[in-house]
C-alpha distance (Angstrom), angle and dihedral (degrees) to the residues before:
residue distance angle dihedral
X1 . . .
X2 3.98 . .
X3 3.69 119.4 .
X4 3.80 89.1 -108.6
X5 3.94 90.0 53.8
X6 3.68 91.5 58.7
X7 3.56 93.0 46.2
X8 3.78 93.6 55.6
X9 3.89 91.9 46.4
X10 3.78 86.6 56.0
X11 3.74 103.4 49.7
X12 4.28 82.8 45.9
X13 3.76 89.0 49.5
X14 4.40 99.4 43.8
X15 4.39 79.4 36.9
X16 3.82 91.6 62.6
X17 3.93 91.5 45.0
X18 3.69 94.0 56.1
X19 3.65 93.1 38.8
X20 3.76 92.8 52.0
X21 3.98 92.2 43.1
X22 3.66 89.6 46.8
X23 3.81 90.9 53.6
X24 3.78 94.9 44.6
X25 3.90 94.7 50.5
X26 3.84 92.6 40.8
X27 3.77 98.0 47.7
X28 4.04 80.3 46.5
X29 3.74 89.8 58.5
X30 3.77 99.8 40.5
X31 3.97 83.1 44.5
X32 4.41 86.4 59.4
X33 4.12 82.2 37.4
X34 3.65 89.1 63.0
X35 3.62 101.4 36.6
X36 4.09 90.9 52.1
X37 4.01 90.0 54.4
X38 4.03 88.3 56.8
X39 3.57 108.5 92.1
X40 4.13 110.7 -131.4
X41 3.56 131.7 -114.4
X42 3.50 102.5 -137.9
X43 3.68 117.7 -155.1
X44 4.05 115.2 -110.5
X45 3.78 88.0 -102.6
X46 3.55 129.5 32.7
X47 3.92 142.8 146.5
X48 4.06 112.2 -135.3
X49 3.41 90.7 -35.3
X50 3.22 96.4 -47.4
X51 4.08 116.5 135.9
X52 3.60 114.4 -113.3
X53 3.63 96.1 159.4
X54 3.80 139.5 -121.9
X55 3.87 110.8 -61.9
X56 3.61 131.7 -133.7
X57 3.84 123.3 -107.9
X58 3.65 107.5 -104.4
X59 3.61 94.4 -134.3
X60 3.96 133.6 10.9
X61 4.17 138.6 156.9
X62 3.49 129.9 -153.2
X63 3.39 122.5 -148.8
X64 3.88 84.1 -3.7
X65 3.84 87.7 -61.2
X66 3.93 113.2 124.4
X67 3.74 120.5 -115.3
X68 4.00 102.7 -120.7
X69 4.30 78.5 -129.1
X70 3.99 85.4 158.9
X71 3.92 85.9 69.4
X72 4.07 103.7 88.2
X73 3.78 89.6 -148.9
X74 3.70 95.7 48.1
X75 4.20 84.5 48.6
X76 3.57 94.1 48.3
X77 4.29 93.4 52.7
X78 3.84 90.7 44.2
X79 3.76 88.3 51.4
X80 3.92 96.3 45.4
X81 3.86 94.3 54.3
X82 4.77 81.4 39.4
X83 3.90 84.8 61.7
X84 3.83 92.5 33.7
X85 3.89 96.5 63.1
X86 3.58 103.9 21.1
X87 4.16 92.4 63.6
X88 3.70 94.5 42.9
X89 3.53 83.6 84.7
X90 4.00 105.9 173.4
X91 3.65 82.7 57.0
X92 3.50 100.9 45.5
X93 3.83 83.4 52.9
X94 3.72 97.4 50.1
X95 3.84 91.4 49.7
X96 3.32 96.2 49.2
X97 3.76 87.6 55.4
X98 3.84 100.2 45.1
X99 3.95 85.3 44.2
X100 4.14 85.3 66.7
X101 3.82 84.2 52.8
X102 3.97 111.4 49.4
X103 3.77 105.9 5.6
X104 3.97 99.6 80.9
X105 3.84 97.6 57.9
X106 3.87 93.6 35.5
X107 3.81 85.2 51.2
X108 3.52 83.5 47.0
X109 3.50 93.0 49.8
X110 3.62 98.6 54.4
X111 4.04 91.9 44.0
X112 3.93 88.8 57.7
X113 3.67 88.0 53.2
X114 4.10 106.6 49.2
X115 3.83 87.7 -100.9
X116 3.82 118.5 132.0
X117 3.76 116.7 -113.8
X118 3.57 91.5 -127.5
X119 3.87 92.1 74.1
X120 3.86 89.8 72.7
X121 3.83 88.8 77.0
X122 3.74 82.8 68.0
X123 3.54 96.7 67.3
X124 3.84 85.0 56.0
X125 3.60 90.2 53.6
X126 3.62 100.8 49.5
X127 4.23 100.4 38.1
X128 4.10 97.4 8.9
X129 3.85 71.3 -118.5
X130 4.04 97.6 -58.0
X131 3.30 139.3 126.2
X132 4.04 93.5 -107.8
X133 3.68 136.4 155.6
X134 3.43 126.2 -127.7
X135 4.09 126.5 -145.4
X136 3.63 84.7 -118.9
X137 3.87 91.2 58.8
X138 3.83 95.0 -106.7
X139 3.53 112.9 151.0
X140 3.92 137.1 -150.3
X141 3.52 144.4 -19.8
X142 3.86 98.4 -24.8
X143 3.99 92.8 27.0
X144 3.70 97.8 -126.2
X145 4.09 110.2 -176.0
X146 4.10 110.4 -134.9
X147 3.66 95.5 -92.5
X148 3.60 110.1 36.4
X149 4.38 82.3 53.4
X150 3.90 78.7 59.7
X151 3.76 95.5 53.8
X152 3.55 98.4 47.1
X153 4.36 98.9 42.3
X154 3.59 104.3 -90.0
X155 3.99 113.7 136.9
X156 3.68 104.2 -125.9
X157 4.35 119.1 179.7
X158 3.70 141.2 105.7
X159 3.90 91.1 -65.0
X160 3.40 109.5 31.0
X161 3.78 129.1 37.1
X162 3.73 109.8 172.8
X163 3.70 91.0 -175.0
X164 4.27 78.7 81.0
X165 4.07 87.2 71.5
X166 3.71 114.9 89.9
X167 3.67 94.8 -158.4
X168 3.95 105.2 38.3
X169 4.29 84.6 41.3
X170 3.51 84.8 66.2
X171 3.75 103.9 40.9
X172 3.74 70.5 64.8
X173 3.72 95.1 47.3
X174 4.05 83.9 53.2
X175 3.59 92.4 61.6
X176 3.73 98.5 46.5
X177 3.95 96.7 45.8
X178 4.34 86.6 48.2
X179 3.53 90.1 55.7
X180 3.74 95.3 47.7
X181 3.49 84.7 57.8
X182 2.95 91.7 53.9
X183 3.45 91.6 62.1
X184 3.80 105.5 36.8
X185 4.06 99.4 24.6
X186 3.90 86.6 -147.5
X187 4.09 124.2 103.3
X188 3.45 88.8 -157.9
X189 4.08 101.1 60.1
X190 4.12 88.2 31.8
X191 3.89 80.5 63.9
X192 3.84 92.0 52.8
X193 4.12 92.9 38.0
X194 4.25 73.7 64.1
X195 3.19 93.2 72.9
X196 4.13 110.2 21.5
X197 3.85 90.6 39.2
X198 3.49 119.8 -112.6
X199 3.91 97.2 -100.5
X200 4.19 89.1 59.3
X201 3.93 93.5 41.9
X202 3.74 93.0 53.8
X203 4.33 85.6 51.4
X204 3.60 90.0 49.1
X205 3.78 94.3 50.3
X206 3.47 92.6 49.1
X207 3.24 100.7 44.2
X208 4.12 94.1 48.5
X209 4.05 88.4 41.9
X210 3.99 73.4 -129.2
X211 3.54 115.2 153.6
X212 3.83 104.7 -176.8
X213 3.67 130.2 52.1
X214 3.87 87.3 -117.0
X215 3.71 96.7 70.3
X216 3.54 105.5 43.5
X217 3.98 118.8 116.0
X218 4.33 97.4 -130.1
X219 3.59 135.1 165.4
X220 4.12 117.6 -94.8
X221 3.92 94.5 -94.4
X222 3.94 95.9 49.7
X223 3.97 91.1 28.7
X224 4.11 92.9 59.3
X225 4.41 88.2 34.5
X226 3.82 97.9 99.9
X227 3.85 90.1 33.1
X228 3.26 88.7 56.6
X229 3.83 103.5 42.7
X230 3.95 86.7 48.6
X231 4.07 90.4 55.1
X232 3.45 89.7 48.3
X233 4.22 91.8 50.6
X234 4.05 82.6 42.4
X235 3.98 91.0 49.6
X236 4.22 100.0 52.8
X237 3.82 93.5 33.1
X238 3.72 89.1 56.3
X239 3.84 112.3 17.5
X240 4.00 96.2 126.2
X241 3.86 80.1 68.9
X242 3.07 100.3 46.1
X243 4.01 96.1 56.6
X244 3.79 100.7 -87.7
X245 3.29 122.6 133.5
X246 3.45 118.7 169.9
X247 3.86 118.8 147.5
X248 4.12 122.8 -135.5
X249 3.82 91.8 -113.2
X250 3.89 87.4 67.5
X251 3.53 94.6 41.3
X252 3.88 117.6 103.3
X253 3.78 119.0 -114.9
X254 4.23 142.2 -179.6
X255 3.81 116.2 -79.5
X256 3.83 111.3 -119.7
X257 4.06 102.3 -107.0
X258 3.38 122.8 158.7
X259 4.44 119.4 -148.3
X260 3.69 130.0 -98.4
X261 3.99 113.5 -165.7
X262 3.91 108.4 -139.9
X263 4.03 109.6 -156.4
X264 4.09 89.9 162.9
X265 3.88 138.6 56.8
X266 3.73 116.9 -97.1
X267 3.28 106.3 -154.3
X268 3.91 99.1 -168.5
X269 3.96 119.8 44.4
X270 3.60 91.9 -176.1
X271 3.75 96.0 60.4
X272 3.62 89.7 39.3
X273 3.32 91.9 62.3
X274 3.98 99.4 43.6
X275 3.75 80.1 53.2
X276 3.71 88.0 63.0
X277 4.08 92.7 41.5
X278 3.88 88.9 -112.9
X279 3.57 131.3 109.1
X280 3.77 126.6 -113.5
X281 3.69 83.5 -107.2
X282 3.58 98.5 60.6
X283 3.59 90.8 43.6
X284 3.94 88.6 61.8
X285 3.31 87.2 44.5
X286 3.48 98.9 62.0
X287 3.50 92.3 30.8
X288 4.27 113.4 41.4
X289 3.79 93.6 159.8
X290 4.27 83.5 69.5
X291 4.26 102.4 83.6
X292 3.72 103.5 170.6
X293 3.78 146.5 47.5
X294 4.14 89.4 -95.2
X295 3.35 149.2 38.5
X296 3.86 118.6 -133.1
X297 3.78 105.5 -171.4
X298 4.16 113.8 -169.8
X299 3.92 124.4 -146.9
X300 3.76 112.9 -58.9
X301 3.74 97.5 10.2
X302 3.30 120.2 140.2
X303 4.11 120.4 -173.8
X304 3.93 127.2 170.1
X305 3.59 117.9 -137.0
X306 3.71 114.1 -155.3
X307 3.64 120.8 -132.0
X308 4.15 139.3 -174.7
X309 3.72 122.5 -88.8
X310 4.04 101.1 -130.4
């Protein structure tokens, strides 16, 4: 290689070093740029900008049943799951958002059916109030598994899953939590039987001679449950105090649709739709519980079909 040569394959070599550092400390910069322009969410208490974290309420029911709050280890779990949900801001936000959309008829939904409106904060808990699917195949807003859906009137097959419809999933939901009542007489362990099942709570209990939610020995998913559910009601009954600010324009709300009751098969969804000057799309969209290309209705069904206003 000539002198020249080596000279050029120097200057590329130190070039790229100082064009790569360059980049590095200037993206850097413009990253701290960016970052100063956002305005902060400050947590509700805090010491010249230091982080002191979100507190705990001092006192709070659910269902109407009081928090034991004077128990340290019961105050200590509530605040864990306070801190957990309140700092996981873009969450926080999004659920405060979707909680303007579905949480006013489900509440409604569980009034109209002896169910305490507390018990809608456990649909946030278990789907953060989305249509999600769990590894354990449970399915929607209330997380209903394929055969407990059966057992308490949700349509469950290869075209329609039911458990897809916020508001008839928890007319389901209604009739589960009543007959766990049933069972335990107590809100507060018919909110834990949610999530253990009521078969294993009623083991546990017995087992532990326990006889309130708050001294049984559980596994961390079941153990932090309530907590959880009761940060979550603490959260989007107070979120102006805890730093969110979100106004209603930017919250999400219900489409206008209007109902449609479908005594026959339709065979094809897409022309359906068209029919309706929508797109199969927008049909699903208004309509998640639909999971196929048709509709096969049997004798003496009945299903509504939601459709758009305008």
């Amino acid at each position: 290689m000539s002198e020249k040569a080596k000279y050029l394959v120097i200057g590329a070599i130190l070039g790229g070093i100082f064009v790569f550092s360059a980049s590095r400390f200037g993206m850097k910069e413009e990253k701290v740029e960016e970052e100063q322009l956002l305005d902060p969410i400050v947590p509700l208490k805090s010491n010249n900008g230091k982080i002191t974290g979100y507190p705990a309420p001092k006192a709070i029911t659910f269902a109407g049943e009081k928090v034991p709050l004077e128990r340290p280890d019961v105050f200590e779990k509530l605040e864990r799951e306070v801190m957990v949900n309140a700092f996981w801001h873009s969450n926080a936000v999004l659920l405060i958002k979707r909680a303007n959309k579905y949480l006013p008829t489900i509440d409604s939904i569980l009034i109209s059916n002896d169910v305490p409106s507390d018990f809608k904060y456990l649909a946030v808990a278990e789907s953060g109030l989305e249509n999600v699917v769990s590894p354990s195949k449970a399915v929607g807003f209330w997380q209903f598994l394929d055969g407990t859906a059966g057992d308490f009137g949700l349509e469950v097959n290869d075209d329609i899953d039911q458990r897809y419809d916020p508001f008839l999933s928890t007319v389901a939901a209604t009739k589960y939590l009543k007959k766990s009542h049933e069972k335990f007489g107590n809100w507060t362990t018919v909110a834990a039987s949610y999530n253990l099942g009521m078969s294993a709570t009623s083991k546990i209990m017995e087992s532990q001679k326990s006889s309130t939610y708050y001294d049984m020995i559980l596994s961390e998913e079941p153990a932090r449950y309530l907590y959880r559910v009761l940060a979550l009601k603490n959260l989007l009954e107070n979120d102006t105090k805890y730093g969110f600010d979100i106004p209603n324009e930017e919250k999400y709300s219900l489409a206008k649709t209007y109902s449609i009751k479908v005594s026959e098969d339709i065979p094809d969804l897409h022309e359906f739709a068209r029919s309706k000057n929508l797109s199969y799309f927008q049909l699903r969209h208004l309509n998640p519980w639909i999971r196929s290309y048709r509709l096969p209705v049997k004798k003496g069904q009945i299903f509504e079909i939601k459709l758009p206003v305008n």
